[in-house]
MARLUMLUM-635315 format. One record per atom (N, C-alpha, C): x, y, z; residue in one letter. Coordinates in steps of 0.001 Angstrom, whole numbers, padded with zeros to 6 digits, always signed. Example, Ala and Ser with C-alpha at 12.3 -4.5 7.8 and 13.67 -1.06 7.14 Angstrom:
BEGIN
+013190-005690+007800A +012300-004500+007800A +013200-003300+007800A +012850-002250+007080S +013670-001060+007140S +012900+000030+007870S 
//
This chain:
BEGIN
-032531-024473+035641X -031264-024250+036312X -030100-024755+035452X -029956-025989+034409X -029082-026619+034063X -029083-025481+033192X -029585-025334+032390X -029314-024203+031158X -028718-023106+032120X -029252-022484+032401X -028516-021171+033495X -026385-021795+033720X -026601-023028+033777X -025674-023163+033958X -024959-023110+033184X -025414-023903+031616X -024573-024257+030807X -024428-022918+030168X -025273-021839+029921X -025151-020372+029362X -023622-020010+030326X -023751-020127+031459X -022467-019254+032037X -021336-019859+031429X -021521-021333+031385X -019981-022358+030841X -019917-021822+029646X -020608-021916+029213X -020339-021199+027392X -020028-019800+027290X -020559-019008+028237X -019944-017434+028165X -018718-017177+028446X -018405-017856+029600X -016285-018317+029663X -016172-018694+028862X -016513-019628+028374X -015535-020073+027582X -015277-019113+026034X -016050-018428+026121X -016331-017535+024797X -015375-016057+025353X -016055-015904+026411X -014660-014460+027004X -013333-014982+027014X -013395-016322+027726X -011493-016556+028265X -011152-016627+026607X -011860-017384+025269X -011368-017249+024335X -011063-015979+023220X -011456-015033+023835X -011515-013379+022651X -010697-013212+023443X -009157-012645+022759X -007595-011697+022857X -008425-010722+023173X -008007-009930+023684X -008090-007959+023456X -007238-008056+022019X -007391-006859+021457X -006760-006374+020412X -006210-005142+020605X -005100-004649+020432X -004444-003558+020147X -004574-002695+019130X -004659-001614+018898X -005128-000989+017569X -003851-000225+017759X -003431+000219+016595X -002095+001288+016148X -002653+002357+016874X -001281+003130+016957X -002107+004531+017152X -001348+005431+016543X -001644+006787+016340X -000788+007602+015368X -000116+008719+016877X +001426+008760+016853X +002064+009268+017540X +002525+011049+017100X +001674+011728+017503X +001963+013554+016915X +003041+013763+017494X +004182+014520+016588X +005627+015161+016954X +005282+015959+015612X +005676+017512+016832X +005615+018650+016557X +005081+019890+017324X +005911+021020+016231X +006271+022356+016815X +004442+022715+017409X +004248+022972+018476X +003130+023595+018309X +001786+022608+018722X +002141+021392+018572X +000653+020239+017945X +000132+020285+019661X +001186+020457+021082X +000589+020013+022106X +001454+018738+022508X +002327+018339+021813X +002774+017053+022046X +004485+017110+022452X +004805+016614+023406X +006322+017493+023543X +007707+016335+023241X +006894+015409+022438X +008249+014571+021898X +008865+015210+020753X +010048+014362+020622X +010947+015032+020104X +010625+013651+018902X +011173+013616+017883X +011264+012412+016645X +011712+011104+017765X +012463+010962+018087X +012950+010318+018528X +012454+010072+019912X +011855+010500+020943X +011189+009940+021802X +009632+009169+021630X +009255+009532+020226X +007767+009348+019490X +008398+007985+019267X +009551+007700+018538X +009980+006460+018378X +010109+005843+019391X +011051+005949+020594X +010939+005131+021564X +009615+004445+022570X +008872+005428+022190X +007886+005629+023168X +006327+004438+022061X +007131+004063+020881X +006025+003475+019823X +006124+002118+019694X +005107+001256+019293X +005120-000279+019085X +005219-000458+017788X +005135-001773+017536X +004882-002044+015894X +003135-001252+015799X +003208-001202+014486X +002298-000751+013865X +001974+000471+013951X +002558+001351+014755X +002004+002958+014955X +002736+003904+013645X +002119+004806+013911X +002404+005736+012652X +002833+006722+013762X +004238+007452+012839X +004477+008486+013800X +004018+009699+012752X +003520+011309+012872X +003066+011938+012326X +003816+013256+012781X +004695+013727+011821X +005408+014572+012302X +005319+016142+012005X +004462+016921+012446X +003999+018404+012324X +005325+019062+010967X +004815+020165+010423X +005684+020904+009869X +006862+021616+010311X +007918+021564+010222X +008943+022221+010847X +010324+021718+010194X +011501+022429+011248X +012601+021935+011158X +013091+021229+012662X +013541+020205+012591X +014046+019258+013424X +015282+019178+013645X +015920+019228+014781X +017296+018756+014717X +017147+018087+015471X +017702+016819+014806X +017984+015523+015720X +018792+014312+014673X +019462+013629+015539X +019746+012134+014935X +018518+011018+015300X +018326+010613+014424X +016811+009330+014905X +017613+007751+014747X +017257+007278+015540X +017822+005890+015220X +016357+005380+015675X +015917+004265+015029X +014768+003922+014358X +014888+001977+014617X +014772+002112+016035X +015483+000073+016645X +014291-000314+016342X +013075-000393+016302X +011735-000823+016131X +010990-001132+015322X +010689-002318+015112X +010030-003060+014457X +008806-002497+013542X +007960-002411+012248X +006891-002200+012142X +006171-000558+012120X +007164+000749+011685X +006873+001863+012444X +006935+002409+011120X +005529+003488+011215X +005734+004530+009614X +006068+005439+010073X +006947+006503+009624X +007271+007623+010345X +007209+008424+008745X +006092+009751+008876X +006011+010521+008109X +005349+011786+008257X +005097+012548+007199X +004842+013997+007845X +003933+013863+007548X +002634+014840+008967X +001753+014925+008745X +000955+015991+007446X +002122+016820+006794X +001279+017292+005756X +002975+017558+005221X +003394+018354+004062X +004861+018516+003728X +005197+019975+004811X +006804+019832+004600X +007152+021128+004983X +007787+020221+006277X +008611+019242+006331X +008780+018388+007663X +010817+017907+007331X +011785+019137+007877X +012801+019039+007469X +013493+018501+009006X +014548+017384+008852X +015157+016807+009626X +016089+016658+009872X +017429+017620+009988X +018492+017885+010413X +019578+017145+010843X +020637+016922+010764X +021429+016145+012175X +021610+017083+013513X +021544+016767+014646X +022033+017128+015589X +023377+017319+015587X +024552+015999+015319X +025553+015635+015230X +026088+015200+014088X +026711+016140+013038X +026659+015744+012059X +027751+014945+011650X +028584+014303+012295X +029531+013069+012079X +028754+012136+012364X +027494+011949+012443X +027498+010701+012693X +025703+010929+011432X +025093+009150+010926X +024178+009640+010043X +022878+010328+010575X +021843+011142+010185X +020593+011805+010507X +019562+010286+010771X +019550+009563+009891X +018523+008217+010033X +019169+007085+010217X +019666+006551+011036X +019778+005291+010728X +018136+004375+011474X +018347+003089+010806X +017015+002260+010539X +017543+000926+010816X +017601+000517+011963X +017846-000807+012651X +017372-001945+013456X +016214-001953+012756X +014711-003307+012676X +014473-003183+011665X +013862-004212+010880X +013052-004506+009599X +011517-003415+009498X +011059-003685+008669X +009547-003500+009019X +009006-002000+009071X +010156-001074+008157X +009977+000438+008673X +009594+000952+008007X +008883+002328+007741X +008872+002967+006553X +008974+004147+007087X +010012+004914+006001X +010594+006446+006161X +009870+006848+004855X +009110+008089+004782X +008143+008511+003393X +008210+010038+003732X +007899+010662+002860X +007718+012085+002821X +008952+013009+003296X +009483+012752+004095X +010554+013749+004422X +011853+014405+004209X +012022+015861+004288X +013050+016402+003752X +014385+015525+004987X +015204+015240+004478X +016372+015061+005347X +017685+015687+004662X +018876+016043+005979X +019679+016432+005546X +021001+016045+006089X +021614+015217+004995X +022559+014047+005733X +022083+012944+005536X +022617+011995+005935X +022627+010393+005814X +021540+009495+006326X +021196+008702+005644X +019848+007910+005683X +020751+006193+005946X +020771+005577+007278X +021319+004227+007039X +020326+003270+006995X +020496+001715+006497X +019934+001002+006767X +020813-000079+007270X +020908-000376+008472X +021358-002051+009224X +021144-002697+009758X +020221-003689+009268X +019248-004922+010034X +019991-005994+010196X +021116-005386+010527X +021788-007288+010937X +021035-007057+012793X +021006-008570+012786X +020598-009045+014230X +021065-010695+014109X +021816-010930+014944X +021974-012350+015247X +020918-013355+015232X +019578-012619+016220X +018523-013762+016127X +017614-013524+015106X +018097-012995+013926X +016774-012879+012787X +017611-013049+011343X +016885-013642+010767X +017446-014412+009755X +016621-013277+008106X +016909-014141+007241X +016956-013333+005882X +014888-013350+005625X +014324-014681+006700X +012903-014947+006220X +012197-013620+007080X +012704-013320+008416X +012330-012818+008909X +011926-010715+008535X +013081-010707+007288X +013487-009282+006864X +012611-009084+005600X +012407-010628+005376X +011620-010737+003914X +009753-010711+004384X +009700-010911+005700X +008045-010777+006215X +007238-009353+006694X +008711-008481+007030X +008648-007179+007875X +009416-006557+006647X +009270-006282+005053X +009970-005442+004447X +009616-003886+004879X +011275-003475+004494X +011784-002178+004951X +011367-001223+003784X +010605+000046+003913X +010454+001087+002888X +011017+002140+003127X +011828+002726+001711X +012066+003942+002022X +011777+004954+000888X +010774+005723+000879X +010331+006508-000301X +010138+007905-000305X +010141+008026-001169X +009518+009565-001815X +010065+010410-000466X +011224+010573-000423X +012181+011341+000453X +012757+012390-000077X +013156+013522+000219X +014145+014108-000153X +015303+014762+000613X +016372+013556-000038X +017900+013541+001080X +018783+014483+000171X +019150+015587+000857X +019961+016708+000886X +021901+016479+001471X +022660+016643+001040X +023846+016285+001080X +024157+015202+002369X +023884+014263+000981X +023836+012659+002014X +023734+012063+000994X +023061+011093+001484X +022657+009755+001036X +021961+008718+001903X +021543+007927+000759X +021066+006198+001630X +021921+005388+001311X +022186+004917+002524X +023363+003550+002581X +022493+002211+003374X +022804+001206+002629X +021951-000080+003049X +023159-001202+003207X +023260-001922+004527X +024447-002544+004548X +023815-003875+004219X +025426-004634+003786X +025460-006067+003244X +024409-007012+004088X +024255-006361+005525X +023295-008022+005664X +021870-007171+005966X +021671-006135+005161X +020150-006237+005353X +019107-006743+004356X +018121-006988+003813X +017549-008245+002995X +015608-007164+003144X +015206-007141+001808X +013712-006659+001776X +013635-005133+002128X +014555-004178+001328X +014809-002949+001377X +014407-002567-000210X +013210-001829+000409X +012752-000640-001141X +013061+000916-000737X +013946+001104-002137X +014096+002461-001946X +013753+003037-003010X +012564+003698-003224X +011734+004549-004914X +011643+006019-004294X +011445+006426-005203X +010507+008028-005676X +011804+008694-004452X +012979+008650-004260X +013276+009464-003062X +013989+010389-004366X +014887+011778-003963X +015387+012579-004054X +016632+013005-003672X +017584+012166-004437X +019056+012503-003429X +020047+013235-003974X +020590+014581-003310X +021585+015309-003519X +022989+014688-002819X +024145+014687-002660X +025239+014191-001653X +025999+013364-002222X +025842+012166-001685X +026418+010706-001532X +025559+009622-002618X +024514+010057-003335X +023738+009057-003949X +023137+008102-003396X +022682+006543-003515X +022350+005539-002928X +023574+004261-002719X +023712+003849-001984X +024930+002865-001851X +024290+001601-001141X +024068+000598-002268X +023520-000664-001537X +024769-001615-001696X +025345-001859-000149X +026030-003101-000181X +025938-004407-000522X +026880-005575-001004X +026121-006712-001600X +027067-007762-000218X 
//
């Protein structure tokens, strides 16, 4: 009986101690896939770590990109991204921790990670990527207080790259 007992004490204590774990998940946006978000509701609708996977097409939308930890790229090429509103930029990117890769854009790419409660260590743990893009009469603009921003292999027609100091 004592063993019977002590097996159950030790099995709590072994369950109450294992987290669940969360696994990423990859978020489909696109024409056709079955999935009826738009870029931007795939974003809202995503945590850190998910990949958003964005079907072939053309997009019109502005994306603003508040979230922490998020890859957003096309699921194969052929993935063009428009402004909706074109006074205002096509990407802006306002959490650390992002990566924009593969995609045609057309118009302005921002980056502005200021936040009051996050400091320069915090931008330097969650670095920001932005690559192998190709931005069409625009540019990438990265403002003065954002900190752990890579921008390689992109493609820019427009405005060039403009990193504030």
């Amino acid at each position: 009986m004592k063993s019977k007992i002590l097996f159950a004490v030790f099995t709590l204590i072994f369950l109450i101690g294992v987290t669940p774990t969360v696994s990423a998940k990859d978020i489909i946006v696109g024409n056709g896939s079955g999935s009826d978000y738009t870029i931007q509701e795939a974003v809202d609708n995503a945590e850190a770590g998910d990949v958003i996977l964005i079907k072939p097409g053309v997009y019109f939308e502005n994306v603003n990109v508040s979230k922490t930890g998020l890859t957003i790229k096309p699921e194969t090429s052929g993935v063009v991204i428009q402004p909706a509103d074109d006074s205002i930029e096509t990407v802006t990117i306002s959490d650390a921790g992002v990566i924009l890769t593969g995609l045609n854009i057309h118009g302005d790419v921002i980056v502005s990670l200021w936040a009051p409660d996050r400091g320069s260590e915090y931008h330097t743990n969650n670095p920001t990527y932005i690559t192998n893009n190709v931005i069409e009469n625009g540019g990438i603009r990265v403002g003065s207080e954002s900190t752990a921003v890579t921008i390689s292999g992109n493609r820019v027609s427009g405005n060039g790259i403009d990193v504030s100091c």
